[in-house]
Backbone as CSV, one residue per row, in Angstrom:
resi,resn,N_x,N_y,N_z,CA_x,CA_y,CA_z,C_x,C_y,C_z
1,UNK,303.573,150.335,170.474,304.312,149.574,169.495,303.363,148.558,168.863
2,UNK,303.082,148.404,167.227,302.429,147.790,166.973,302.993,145.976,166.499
3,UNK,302.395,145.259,166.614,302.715,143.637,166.295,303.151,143.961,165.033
4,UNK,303.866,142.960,164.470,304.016,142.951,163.254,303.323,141.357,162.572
5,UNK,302.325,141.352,162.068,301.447,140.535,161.559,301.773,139.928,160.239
6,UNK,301.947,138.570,160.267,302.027,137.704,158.936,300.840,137.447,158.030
7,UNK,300.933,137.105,156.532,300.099,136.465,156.224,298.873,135.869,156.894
8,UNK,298.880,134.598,157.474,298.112,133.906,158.362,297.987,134.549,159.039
9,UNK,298.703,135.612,160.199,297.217,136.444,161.167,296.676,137.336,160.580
10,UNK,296.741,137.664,159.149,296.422,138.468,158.381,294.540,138.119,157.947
11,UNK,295.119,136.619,157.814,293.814,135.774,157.199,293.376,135.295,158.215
12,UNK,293.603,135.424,158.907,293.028,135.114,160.723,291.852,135.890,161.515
13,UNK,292.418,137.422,161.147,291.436,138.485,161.460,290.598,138.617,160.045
14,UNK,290.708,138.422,159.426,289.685,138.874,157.907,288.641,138.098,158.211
15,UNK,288.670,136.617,158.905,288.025,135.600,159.017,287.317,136.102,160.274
16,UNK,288.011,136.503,161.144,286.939,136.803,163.023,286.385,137.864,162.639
17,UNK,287.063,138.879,161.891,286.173,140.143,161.331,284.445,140.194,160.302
18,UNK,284.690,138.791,159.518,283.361,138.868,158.900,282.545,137.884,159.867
19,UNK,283.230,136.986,160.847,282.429,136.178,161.713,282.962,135.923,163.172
20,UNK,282.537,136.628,164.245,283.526,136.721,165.068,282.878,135.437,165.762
21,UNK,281.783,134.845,165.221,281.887,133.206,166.386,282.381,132.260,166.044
22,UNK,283.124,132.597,164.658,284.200,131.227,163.662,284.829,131.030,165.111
23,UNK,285.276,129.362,165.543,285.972,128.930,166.462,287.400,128.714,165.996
24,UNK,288.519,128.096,166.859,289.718,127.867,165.505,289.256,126.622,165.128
25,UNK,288.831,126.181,165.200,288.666,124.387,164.770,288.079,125.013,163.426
26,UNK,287.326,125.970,163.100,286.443,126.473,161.937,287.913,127.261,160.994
27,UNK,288.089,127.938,161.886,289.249,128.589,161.006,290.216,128.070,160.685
28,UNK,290.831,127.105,161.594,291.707,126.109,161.098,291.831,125.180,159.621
29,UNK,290.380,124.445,159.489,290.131,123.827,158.544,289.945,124.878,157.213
30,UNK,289.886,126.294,157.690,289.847,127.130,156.239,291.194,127.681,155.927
31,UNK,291.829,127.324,156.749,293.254,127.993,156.124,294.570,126.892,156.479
32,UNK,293.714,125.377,156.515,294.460,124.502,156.268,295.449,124.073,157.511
33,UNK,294.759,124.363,158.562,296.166,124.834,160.207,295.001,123.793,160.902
34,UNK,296.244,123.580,162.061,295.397,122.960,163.519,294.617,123.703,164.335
35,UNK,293.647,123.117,164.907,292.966,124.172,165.596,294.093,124.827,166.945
36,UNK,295.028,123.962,167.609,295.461,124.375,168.389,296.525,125.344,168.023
37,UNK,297.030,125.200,166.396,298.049,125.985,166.032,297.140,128.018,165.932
38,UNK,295.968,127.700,165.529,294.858,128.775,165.391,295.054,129.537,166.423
39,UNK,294.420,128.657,167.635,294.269,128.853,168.950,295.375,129.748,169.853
40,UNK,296.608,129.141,169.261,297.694,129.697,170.219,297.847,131.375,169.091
41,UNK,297.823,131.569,167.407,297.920,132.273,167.090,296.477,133.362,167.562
42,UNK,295.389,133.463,167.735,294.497,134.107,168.293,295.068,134.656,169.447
43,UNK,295.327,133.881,170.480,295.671,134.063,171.982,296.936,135.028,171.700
44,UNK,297.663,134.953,170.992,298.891,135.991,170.748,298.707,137.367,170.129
45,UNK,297.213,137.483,169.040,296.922,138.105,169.371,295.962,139.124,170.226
46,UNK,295.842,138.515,170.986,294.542,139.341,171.825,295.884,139.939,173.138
47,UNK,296.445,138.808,173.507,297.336,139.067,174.357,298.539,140.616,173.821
48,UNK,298.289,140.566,172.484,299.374,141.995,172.021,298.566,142.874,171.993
49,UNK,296.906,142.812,172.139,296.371,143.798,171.899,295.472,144.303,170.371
50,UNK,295.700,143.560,169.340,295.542,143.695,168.245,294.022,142.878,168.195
51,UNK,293.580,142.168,169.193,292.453,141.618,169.116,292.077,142.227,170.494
52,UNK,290.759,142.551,170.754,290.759,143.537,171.782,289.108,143.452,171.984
53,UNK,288.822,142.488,171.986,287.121,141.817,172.308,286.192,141.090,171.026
54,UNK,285.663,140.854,171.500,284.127,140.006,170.233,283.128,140.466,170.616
55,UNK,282.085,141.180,169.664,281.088,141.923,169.552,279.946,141.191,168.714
56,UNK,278.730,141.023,169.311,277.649,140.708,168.891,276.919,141.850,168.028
57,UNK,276.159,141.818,166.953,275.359,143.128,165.931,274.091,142.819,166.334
58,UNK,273.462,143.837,167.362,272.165,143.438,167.602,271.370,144.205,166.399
59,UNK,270.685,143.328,166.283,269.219,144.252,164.663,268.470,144.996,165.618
60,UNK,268.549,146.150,165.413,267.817,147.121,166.754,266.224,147.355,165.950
61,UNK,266.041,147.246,164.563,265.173,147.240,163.605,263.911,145.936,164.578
62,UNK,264.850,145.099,164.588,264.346,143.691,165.204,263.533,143.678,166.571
63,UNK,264.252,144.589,167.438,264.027,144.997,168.683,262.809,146.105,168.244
64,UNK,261.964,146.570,167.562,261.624,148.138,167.205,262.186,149.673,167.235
65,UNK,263.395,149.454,166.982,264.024,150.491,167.010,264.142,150.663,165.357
66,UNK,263.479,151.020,165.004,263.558,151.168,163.257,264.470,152.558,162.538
67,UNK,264.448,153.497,163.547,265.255,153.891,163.239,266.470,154.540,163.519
68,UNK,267.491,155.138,162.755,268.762,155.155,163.674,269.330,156.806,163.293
69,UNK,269.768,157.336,164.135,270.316,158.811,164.000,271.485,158.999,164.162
70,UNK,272.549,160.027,163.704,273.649,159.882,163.715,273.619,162.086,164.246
71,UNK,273.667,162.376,164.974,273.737,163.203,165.347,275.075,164.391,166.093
72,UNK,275.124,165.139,165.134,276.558,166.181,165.584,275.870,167.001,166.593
73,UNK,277.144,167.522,167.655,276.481,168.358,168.704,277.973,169.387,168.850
74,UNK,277.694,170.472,168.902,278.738,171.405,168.926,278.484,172.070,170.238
75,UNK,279.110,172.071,171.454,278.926,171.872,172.950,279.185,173.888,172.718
76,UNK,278.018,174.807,173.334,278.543,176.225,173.253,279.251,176.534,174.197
77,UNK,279.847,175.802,175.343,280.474,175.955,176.527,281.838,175.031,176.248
78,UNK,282.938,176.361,175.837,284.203,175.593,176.358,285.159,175.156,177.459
79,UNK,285.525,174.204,176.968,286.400,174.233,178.723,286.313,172.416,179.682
80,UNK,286.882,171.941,180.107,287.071,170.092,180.440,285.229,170.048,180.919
81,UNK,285.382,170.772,182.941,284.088,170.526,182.891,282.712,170.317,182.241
82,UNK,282.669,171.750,180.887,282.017,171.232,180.118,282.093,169.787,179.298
83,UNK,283.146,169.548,178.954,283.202,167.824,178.368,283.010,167.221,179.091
84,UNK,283.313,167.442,180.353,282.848,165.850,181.241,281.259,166.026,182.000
85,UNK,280.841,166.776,181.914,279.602,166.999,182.157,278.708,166.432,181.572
86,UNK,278.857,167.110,179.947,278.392,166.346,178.930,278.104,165.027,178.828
87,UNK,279.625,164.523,178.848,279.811,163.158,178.455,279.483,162.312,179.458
88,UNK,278.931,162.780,180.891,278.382,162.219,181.679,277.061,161.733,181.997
89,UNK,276.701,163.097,181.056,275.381,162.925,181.160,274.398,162.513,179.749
90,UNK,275.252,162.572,178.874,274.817,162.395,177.490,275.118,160.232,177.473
91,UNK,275.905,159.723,178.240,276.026,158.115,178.372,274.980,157.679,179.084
92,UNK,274.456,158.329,180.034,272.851,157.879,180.890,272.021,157.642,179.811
93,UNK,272.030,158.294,178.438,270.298,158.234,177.782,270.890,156.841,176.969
94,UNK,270.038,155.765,177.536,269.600,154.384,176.680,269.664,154.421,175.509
95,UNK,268.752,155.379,174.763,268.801,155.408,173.104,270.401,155.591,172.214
96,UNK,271.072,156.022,173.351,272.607,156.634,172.990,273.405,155.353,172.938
97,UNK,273.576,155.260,171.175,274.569,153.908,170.934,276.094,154.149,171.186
98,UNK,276.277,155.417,170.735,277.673,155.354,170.556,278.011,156.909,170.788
99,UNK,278.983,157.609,171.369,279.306,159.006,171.607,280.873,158.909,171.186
100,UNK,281.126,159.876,170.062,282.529,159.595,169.779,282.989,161.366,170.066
101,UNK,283.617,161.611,170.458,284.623,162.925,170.602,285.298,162.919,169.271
102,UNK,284.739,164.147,168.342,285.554,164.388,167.127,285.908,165.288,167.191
103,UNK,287.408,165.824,165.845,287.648,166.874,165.642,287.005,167.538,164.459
104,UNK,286.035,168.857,164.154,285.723,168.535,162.735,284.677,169.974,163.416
105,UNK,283.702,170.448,162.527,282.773,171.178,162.783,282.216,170.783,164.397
106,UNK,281.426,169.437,164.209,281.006,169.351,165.817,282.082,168.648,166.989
107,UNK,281.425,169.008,168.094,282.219,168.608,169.159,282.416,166.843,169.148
108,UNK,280.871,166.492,169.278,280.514,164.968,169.138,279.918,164.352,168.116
109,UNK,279.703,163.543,167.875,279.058,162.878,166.930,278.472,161.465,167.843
110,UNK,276.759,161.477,167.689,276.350,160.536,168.742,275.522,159.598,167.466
111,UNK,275.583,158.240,167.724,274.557,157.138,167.194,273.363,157.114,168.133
112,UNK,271.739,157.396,167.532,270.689,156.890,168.459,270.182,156.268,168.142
113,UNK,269.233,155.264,167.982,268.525,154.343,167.966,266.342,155.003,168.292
114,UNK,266.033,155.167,167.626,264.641,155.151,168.126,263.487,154.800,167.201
115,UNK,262.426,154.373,167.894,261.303,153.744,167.216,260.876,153.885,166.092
116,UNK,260.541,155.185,165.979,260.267,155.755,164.804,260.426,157.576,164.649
117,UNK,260.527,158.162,163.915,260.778,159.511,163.725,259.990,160.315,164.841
118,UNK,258.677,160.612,165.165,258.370,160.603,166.679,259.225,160.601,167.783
119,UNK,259.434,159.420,168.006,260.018,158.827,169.243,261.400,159.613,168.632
120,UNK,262.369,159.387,168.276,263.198,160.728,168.046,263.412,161.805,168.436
121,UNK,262.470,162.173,167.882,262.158,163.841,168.305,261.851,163.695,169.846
122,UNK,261.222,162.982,170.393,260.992,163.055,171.666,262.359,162.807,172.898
123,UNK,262.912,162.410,172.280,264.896,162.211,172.648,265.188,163.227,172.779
124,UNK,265.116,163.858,170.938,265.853,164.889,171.379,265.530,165.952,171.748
125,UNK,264.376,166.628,171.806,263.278,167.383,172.811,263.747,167.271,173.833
126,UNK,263.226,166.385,174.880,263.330,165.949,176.558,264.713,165.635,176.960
127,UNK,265.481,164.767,175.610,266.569,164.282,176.710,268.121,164.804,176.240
128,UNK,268.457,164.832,174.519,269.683,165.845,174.256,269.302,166.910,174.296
129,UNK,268.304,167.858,174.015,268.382,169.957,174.292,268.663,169.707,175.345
130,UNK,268.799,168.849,176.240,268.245,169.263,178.099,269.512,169.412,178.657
131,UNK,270.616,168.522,177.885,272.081,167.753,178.509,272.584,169.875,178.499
132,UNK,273.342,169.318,179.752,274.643,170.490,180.293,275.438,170.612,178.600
133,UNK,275.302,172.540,178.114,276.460,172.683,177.380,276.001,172.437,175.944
134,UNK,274.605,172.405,175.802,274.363,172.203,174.580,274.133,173.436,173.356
135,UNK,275.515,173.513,172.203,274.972,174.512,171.180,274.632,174.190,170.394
136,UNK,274.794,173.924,168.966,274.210,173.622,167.746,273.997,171.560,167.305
137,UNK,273.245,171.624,166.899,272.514,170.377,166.708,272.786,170.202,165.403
138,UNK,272.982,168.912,164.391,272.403,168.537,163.333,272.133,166.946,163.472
139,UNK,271.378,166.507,162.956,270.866,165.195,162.689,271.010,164.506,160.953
140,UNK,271.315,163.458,161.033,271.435,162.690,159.848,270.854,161.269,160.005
141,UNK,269.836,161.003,159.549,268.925,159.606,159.494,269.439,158.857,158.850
142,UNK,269.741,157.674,159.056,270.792,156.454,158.758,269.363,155.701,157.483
143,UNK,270.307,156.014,156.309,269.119,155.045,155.254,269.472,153.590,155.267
144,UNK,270.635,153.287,155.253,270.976,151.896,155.009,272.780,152.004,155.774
145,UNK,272.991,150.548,156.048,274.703,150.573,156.520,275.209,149.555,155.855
146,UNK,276.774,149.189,155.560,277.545,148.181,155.110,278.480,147.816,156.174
147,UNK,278.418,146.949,156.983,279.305,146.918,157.234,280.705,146.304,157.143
148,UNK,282.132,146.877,157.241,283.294,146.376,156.435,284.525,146.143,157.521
149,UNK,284.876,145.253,157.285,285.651,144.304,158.446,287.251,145.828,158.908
150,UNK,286.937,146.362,157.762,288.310,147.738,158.194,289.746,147.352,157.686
151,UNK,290.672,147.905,157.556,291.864,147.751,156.981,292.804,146.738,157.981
152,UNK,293.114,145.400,157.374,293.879,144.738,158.305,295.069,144.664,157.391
153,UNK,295.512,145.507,156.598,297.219,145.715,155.821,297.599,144.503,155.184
154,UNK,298.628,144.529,154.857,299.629,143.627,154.082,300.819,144.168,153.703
155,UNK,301.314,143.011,154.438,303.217,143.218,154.412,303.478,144.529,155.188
156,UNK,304.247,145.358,154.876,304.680,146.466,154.996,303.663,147.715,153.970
157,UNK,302.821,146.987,152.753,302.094,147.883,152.006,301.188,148.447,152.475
158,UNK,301.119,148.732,153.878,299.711,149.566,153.982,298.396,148.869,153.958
159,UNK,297.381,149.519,153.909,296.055,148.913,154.060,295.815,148.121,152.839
160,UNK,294.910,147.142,152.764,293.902,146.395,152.192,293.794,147.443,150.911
């Protein structure tokens, strides 16, 4: 069951979404409220679920990870064991940002992170061909990203 969200927690999350270390004392003074009135509206929502952690954006560029891969994997072995095998063993490799289970041509769709085009290939050489269950591969090299706070609705109209 989802909350049903006003105005103000509307402009509440738009605000933690482009800056999730705004405090309420910060957000308060931008939308004209007490910090404690903020405070208790935050806490209501995290407590419904609609707020559901705070995430730091590490610059992996920063770290030398310059570059980033977005990689489909179409698993040639059907069947659970094969997914959990996989997905067991495909969360061990470090370079592995993100593993999402899609529906679509591939099975997964993985975010990697590596040094440079080299170092890449050397991932996926040694450490994805190797994973349990692996059929078809494609790779897509991340040129640039935006990132966008996502649809937080209005009223009853649907998204943003």
């Amino acid at each position: 069951m989802s909350m049903a969200l006003d105005d103000t927690d509307r402009a509440i999350l738009r605000l933690m979404a482009g800056d999730a270390t705004l405090g309420a004392a910060a957000i308060g003074r931008q939308l004209g409220m007490t910090q404690s009135a903020i405070w208790r509206r935050i806490r209501r929502l995290g407590d419904s679920g609609v707020l559901c952690g705070r995430r730091i954006v590490v610059d992996h560029a920063a770290l030398g990870f310059g570059v980033t891969v977005f990689l489909g994997i179409k698993l040639a072995a059907r069947g659970r064991p094969g997914l959990e095998d996989f997905e067991r063993a495909v969360t061990a490799i470090p370079e592995v940002q993100t593993v999402q289970h899609v529906l679509g041509q591939f099975d997964y769709r993985l975010r990697i992170v590596a040094r440079d085009i080299a170092d890449f290939e050397r991932i996926l050489r040694r450490r994805i061909m190797t994973l349990p269950g692996i059929g078809q591969v494609e790779a897509n090299v991340m040129l640039s990203e935006e990132r966008l706070p996502g649809p937080i609705g209005q009223g009853g109209r649907g998204a943003d």
